[in-house]
C-alpha positions, 0 to 999 in steps of 0.5 A: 225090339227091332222093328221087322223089315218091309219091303216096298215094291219098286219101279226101278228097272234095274231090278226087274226081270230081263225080258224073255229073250234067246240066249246065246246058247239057245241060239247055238241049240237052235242051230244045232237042231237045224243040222241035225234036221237037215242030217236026218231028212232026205238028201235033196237040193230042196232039204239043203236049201231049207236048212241054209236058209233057216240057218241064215235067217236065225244068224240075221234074226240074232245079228241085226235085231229085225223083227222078222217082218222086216227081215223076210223082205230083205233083198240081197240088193238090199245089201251094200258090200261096199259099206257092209250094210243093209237098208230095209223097210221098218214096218211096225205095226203101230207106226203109221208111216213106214221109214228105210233103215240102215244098220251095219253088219259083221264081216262074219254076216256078210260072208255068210250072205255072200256064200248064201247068195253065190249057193242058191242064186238060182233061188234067190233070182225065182224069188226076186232076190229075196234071202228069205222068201218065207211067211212069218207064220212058217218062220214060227213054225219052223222054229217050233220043229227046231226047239222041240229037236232042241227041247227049249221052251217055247221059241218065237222069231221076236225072241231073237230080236231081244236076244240080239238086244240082251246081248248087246246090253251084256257086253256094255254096249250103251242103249243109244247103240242098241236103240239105234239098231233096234229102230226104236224110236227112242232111247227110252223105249230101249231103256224100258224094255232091256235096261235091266241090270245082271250079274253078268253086267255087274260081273264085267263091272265090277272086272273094272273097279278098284275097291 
């Protein structure tokens, strides 16, 4: 008689679910929502205002992988246009001393921040140069009015910073790199968290082998 299979559970985290994150199509959707928001709301600087900004803020959450703590500090001082990066305070709540970052950013990105600053420099001066001059408890719930116009589950801003990860990790960037962005401390924290194959991963590895 054939002896039955047993399954043993595994560690491996090739095989565990990939964190919940926001897809590139929930991001779009969440962009979507934003317009469709700012369409539907009465025409004022101020509504004009809020839309580019929250626009901006989900392109720069998805785009550099901040947590939103960090991002809603940033200064377009912070911003090097010469080298195309960004330096900005990492403060995680668990690290006891805080370190300055640097991290590049996409033409795309920095054309965005550029047309964002020249629009609303007047803003940006009332508010000490900040991009994003709002809590991180409004940043939520701004995003909950999105996603609801969206019908997504539910959407958090530390959601873009491992959407911004699974992203990378599907287009075969090595962890080193997103670990780098990401500020970790190590490879291994990545590795940990998003290291988690995909049929999309093997899909794109697959394109490759010869059999």
């Amino acid at each position: 008689m054939t002896p039955a299979l047993t399954l043993h559970p595994t560690s491996s985290v090739a095989l565990l679910s990939p964190v919940d994150h926001i897809t590139p199509e929930e991001k779009a959707a969440i962009v979507g929502a934003v317009k469709f928001w700012w369409e539907s709301a009465p025409r004022t600087e101020r509504t004009d205002y809020i839309a580019a900004r929250d626009i901006l803020l989900i392109d720069w959450l998805w785009h550099t992988g901040m947590r939103v703590s960090d991002a809603i500090h940033i200064r377009f001082d912070d911003v090097n246009t010469d080298t195309e990066t960004v330096r900005f305070i990492v403060s995680k709540r668990s690290r006891k001393t805080p370190f300055v970052h640097e991290i590049m950013l996409s033409k795309a990105m920095m054309f965005e921040v550029m047309k964002y600053r020249d629009r609303w420099q007047i803003v940006l001066k009332e508010h000490g140069g900040r991009l994003f001059p709002i809590t991180r408890q409004n940043v939520n719930k701004r995003l909950t009015t999105y996603r609801l116009l969206a019908r997504l589950p539910t959407v958090s801003a530390h959601k873009f910073r491992h959407g911004c990860a699974m992203n990378l990790l599907n287009q075969g960037v090595p962890s080193v790199e997103i670990a780098f962005r990401l500020a970790h401390s190590s490879t291994q924290v990545t590795e940990s968290v998003y290291a988690r194959m995909t049929v999309g991963i093997e899909r794109k590895m697959l394109e490759g082998v010869t059999w």
